[in-house]
N, C-alpha and C positions, 0 to 999 in steps of 0.2 A: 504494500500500500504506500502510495506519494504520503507525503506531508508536508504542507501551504503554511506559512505563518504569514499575516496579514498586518502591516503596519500602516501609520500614517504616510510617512513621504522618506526620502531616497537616502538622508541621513541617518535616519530610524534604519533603513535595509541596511545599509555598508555598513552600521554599528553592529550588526547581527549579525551580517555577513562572514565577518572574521572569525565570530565565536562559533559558529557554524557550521557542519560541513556540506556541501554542494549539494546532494540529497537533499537538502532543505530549501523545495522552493521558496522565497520571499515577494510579497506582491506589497505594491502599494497601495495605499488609496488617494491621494495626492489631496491631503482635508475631503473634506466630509463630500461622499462620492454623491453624484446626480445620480438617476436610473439607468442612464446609458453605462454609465461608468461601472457602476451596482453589478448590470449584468454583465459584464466584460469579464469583471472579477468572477461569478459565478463559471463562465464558462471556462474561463481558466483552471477553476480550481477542481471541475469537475468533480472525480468521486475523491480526490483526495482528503485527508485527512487535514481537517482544517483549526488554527491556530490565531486566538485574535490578542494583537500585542497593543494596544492601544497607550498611550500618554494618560497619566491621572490627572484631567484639569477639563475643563468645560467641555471643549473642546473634541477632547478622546473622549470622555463619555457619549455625546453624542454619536460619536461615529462608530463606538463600541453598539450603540444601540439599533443603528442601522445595517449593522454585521452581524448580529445575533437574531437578527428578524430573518436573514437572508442566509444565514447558515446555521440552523435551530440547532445542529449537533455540534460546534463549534466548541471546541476546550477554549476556556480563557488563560492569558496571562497577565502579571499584573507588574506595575511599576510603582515602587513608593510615592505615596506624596511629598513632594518637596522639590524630588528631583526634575530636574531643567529635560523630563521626557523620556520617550524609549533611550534616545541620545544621548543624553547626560547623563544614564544612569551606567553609576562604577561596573567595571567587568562581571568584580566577584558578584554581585546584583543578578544583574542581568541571569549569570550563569547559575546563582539559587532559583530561578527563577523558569528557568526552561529544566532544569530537574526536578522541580516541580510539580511541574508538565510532563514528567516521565522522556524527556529528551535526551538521558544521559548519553547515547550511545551514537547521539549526533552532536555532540559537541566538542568544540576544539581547544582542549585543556592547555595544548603548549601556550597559548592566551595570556593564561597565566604564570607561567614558568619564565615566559618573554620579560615579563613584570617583576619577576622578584630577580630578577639579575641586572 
């Protein structure tokens, strides 16, 4: 089975990118998507296995809630409050966070080995 994680916009993808491995499709939503947009992403994602990463702030919530209408089986991810977005949140974050999500076995740990040298 594919697996989609679904961000806001291209900063959010490259930040997860790294932590990542290629296996992991990343889509955007570029802010809060129109219908057209809405269904681009559905046909993208197909039957895949779907992941929604959204920002804690007005904003993500919103588009968190137009991604859950449209992908009713969608796992959630979550990002503290506080932090400046999927973007600005620290590695080790990010990476409690997709294991979480039961993601370990896609994730790119030298991440942090890069970090502590």
């Amino acid at each position: 089975m594919s697996l989609m994680i679904i961000v806001e916009g291209k900063n959010d993808k490259s930040r997860l990118r790294k932590l990542l491995s290629s296996e992991v499709d990343i889509l955007c939503t570029y802010g809060t998507p129109g219908t057209e947009r809405l269904e681009k992403i559905k046909r993208q994602a197909g039957d895949a296995q779907v992941y929604i990463f959204t920002d804690n702030d007005a904003s993500g919530r919103k588009i968190r809630a137009l991604l859950s209408d449209a992908f009713i089986e969608a796992e959630h991810i979550y990002t503290k409050k506080g932090y400046a977005g999927v973007e600005g949140t620290p590695d080790e974050y990010l990476i409690q966070q997709l294991e979480k999500a039961g993601l370990e076995e896609y994730i790119n740990y030298s991440v942090l080995d890069e970090m502590i040298e």
